[in-house]
C-alpha positions in Angstrom: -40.3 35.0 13.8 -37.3 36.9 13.1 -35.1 35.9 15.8 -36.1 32.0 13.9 -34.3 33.0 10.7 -31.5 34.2 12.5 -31.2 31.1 14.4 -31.7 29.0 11.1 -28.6 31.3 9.5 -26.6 30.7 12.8 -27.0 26.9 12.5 -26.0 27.0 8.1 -22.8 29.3 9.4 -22.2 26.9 11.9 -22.6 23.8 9.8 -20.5 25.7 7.3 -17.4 26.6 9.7 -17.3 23.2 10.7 -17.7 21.9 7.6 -14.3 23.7 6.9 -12.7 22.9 9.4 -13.0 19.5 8.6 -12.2 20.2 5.0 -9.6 22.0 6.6 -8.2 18.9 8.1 -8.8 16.6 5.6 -6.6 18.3 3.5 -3.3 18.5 5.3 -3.8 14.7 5.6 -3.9 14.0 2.4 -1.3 16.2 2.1 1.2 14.5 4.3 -0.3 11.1 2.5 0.8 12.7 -1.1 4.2 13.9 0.9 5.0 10.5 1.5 3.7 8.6 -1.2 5.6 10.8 -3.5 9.1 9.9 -1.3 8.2 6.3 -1.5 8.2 6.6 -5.4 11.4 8.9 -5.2 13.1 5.6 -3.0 11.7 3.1 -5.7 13.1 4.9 -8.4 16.6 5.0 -7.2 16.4 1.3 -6.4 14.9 1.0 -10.1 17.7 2.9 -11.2 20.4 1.0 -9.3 18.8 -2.0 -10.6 19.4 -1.1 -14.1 23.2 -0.3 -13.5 23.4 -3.9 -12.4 21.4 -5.4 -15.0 23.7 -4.0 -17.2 26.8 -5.0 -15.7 25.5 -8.1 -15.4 24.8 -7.9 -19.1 28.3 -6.7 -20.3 29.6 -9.1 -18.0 28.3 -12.0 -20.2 28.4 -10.3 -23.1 32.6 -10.8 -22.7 32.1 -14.1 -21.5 30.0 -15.2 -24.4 32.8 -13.5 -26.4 35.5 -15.4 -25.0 33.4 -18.3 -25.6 33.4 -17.2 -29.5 36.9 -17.4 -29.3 37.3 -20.6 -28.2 35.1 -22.7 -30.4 37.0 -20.4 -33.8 40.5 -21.7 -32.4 
């Protein structure tokens, strides 16, 4: 009857160790998932942000053009 117990705590510890194990191993992939999903948004951002300089270039760009414009109708 005993040696039953011990065999049920064997199979719990078993289950257990496995358990984290695979815990263990889920982990580091969602790690490496989070890793690169966080270089991903660092890329975007930097396009973001070079897409900003341009807009505003763009935008002072026909800003003086519009100006110029201005000009011409006053004269």
């Amino acid at each position: 009857m005993e040696f039953l117990k011990f065999d049920e705590l064997e199979k719990k510890i078993t289950g257990l160790v496995e358990n984290h194990t695979l815990l263990k191993k889920r982990n580091l992939e969602l790690e490496k998932l989070i890793q690169n999903k966080s270089m991903e948004l660092e890329e975007a951002n930097k396009k973001l942000g070079g897409l900003r300089e341009e807009r505003d270039t763009v935008r002072t760009k026909v800003d003086s053009l519009l100006d110029l414009l201005q000009e011409i109708k006053t004269t």
